[in-house]
Biotite code that builds the C-alpha atoms (Angstrom):
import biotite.structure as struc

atoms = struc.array([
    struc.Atom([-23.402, 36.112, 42.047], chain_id="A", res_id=1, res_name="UNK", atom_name="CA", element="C"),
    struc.Atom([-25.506, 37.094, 39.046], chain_id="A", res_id=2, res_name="UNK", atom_name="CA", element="C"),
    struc.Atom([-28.502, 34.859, 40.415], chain_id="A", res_id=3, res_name="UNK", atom_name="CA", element="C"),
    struc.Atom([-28.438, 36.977, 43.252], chain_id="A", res_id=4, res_name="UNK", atom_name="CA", element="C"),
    struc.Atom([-27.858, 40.514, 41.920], chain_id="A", res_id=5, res_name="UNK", atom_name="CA", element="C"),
    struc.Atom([-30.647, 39.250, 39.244], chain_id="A", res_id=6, res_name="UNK", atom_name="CA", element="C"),
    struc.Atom([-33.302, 38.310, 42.201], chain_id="A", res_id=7, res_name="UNK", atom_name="CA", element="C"),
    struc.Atom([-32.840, 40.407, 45.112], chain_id="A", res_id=8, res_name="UNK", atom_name="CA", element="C"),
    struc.Atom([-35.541, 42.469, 45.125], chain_id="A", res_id=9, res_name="UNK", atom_name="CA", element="C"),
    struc.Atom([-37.631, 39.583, 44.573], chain_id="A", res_id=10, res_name="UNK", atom_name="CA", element="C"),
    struc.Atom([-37.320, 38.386, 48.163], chain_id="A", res_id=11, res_name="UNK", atom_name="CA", element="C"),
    struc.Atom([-35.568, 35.501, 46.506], chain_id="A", res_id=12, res_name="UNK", atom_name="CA", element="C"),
    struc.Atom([-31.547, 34.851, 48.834], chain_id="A", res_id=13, res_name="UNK", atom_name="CA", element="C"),
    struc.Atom([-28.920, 32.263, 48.573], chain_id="A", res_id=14, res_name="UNK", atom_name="CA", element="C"),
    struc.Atom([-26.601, 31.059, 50.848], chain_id="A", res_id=15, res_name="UNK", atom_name="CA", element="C"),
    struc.Atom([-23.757, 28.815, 50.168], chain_id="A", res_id=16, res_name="UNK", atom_name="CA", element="C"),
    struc.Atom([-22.809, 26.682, 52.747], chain_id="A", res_id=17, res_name="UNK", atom_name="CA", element="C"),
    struc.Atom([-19.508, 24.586, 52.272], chain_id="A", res_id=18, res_name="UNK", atom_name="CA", element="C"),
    struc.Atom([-18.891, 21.074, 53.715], chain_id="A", res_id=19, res_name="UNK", atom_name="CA", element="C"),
    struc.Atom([-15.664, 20.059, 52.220], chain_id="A", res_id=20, res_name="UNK", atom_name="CA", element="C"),
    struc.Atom([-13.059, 18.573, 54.683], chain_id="A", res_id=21, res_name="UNK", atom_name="CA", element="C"),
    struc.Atom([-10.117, 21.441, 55.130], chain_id="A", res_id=22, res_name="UNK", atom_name="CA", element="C"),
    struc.Atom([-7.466, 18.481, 56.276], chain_id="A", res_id=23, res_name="UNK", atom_name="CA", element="C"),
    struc.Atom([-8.264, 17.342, 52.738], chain_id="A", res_id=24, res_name="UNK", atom_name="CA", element="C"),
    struc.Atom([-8.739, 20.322, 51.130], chain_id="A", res_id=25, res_name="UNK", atom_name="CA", element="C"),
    struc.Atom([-6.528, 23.735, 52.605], chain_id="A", res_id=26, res_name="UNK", atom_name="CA", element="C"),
    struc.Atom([-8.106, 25.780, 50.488], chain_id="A", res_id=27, res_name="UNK", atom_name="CA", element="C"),
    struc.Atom([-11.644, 24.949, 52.497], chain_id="A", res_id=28, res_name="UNK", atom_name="CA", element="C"),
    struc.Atom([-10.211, 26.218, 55.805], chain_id="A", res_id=29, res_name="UNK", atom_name="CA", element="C"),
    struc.Atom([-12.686, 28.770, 56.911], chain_id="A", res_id=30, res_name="UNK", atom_name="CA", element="C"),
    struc.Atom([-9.790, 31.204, 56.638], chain_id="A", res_id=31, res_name="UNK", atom_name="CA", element="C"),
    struc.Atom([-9.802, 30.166, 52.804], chain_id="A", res_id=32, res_name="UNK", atom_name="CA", element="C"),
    struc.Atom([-13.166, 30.785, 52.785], chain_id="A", res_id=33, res_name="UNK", atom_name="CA", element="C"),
    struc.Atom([-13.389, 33.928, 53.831], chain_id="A", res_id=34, res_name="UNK", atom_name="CA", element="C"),
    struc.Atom([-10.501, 35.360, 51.598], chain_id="A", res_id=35, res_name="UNK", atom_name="CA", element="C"),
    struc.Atom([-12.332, 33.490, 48.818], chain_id="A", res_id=36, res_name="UNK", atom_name="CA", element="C"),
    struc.Atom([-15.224, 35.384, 49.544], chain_id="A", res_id=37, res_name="UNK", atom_name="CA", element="C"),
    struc.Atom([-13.642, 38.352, 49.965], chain_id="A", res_id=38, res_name="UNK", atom_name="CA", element="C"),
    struc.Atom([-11.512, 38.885, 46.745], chain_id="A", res_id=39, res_name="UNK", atom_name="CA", element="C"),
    struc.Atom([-14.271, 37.873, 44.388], chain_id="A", res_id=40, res_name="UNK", atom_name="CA", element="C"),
    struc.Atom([-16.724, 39.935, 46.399], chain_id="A", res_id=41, res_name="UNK", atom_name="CA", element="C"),
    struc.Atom([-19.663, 36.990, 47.051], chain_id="A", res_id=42, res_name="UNK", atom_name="CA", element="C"),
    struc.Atom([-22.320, 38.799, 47.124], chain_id="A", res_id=43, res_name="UNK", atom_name="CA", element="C"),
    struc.Atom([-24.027, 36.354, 49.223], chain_id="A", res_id=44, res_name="UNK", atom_name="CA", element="C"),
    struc.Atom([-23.462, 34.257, 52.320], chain_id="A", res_id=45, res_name="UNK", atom_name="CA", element="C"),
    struc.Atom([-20.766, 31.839, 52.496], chain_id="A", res_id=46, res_name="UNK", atom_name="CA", element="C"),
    struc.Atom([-20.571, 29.652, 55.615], chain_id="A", res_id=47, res_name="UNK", atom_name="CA", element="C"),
    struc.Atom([-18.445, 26.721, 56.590], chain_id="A", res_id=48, res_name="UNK", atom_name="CA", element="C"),
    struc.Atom([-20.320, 23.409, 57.459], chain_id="A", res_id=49, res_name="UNK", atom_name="CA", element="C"),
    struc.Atom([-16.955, 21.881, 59.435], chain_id="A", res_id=50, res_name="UNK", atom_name="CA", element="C"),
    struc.Atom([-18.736, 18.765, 60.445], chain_id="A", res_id=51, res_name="UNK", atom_name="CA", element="C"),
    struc.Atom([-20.557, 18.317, 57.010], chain_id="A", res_id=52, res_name="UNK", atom_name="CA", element="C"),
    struc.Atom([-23.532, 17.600, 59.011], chain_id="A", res_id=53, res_name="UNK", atom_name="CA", element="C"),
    struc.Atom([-25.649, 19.963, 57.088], chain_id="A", res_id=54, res_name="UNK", atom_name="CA", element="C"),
    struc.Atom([-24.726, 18.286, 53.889], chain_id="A", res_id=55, res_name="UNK", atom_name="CA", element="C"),
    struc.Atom([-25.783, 15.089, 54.850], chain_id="A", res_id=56, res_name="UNK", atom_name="CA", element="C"),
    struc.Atom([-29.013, 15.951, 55.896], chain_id="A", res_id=57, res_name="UNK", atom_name="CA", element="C"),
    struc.Atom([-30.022, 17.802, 52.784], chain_id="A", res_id=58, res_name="UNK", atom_name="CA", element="C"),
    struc.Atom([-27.827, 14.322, 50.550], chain_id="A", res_id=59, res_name="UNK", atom_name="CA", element="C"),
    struc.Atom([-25.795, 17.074, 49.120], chain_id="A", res_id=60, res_name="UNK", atom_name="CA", element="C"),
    struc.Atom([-23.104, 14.128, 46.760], chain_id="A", res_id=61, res_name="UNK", atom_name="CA", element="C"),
    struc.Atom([-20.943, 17.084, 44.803], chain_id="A", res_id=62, res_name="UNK", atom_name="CA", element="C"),
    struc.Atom([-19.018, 20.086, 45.408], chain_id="A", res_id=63, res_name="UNK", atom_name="CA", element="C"),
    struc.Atom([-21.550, 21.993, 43.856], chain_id="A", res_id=64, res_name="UNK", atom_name="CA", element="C"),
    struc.Atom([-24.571, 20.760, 45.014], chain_id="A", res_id=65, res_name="UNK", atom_name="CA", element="C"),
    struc.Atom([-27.805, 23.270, 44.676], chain_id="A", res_id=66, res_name="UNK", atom_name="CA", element="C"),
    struc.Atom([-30.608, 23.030, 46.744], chain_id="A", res_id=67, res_name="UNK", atom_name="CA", element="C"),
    struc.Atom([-34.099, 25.268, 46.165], chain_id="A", res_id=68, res_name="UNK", atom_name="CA", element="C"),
    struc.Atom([-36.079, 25.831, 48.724], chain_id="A", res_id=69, res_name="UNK", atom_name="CA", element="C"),
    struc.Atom([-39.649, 27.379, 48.939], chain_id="A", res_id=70, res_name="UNK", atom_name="CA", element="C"),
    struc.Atom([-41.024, 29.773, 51.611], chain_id="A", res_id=71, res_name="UNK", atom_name="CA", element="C"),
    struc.Atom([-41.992, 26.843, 53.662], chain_id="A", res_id=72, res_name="UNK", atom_name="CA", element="C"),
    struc.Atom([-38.163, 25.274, 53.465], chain_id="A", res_id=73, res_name="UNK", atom_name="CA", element="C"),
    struc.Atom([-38.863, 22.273, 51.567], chain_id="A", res_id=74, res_name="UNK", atom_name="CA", element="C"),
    struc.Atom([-36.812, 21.327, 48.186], chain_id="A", res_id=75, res_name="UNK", atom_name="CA", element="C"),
    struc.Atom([-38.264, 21.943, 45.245], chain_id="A", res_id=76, res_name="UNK", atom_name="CA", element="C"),
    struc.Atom([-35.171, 21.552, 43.277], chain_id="A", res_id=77, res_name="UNK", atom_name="CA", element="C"),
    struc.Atom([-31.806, 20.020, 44.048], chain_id="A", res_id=78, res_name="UNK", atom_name="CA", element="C"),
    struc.Atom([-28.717, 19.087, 40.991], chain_id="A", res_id=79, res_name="UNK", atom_name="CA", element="C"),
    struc.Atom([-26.907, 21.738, 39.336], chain_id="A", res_id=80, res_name="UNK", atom_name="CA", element="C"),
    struc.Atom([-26.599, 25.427, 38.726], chain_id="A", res_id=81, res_name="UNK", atom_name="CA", element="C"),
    struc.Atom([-24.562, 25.746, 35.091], chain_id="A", res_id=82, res_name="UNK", atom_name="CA", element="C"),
    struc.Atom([-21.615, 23.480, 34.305], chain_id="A", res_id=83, res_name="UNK", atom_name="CA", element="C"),
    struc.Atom([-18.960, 26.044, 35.876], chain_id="A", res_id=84, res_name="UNK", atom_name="CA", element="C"),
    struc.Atom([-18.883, 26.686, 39.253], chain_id="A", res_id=85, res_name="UNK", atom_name="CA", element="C"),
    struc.Atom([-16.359, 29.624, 38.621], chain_id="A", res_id=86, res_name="UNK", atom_name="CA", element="C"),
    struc.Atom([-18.928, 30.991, 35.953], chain_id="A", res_id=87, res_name="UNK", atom_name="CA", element="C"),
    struc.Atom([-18.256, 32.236, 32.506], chain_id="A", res_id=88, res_name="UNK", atom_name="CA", element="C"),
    struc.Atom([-14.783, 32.772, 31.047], chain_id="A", res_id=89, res_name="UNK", atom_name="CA", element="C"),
])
């Protein structure tokens, strides 16, 4: 959230898209999701990849898994944000 709030008048967005399985994982259900996004007030968009198709094409292999794209769409980074997905304490 700080990314964005740091870069959004830079023309600069992010979008997290999340492919984990909810019949492994309840709290993934897109109902999760949105309550997740709700009470810590995301200030981006969150959407549910339910077949995990997206994640496989971009060879996302962790839950986080950052992609950077340029203005073109094509990766110019991919790996981690910060060691704490739920940022700091």
């Amino acid at each position: 959230m700080a990314l964005v709030s740091k870069w959004r008048f830079s023309g600069i967005g992010l979008v997290a898209i999340n492919p984990n399985n909810a019949s492994l994982s309840p709290a993934d259900t897109l109902a999760q999701m949105v309550k997740r996004s709700t009470t810590r007030g995301y200030n981006f968009a969150y959407l549910k990849d339910a077949d995990g198709a997206v994640a496989r094409s971009y060879g996302a292999v962790c839950t986080p898994h950052a992609f950077v794209l340029d203005s073109h769409r094509r990766i110019v980074y991919h790996g981690r944000i910060d060691d704490s997905r739920m940022g700091p304490a």
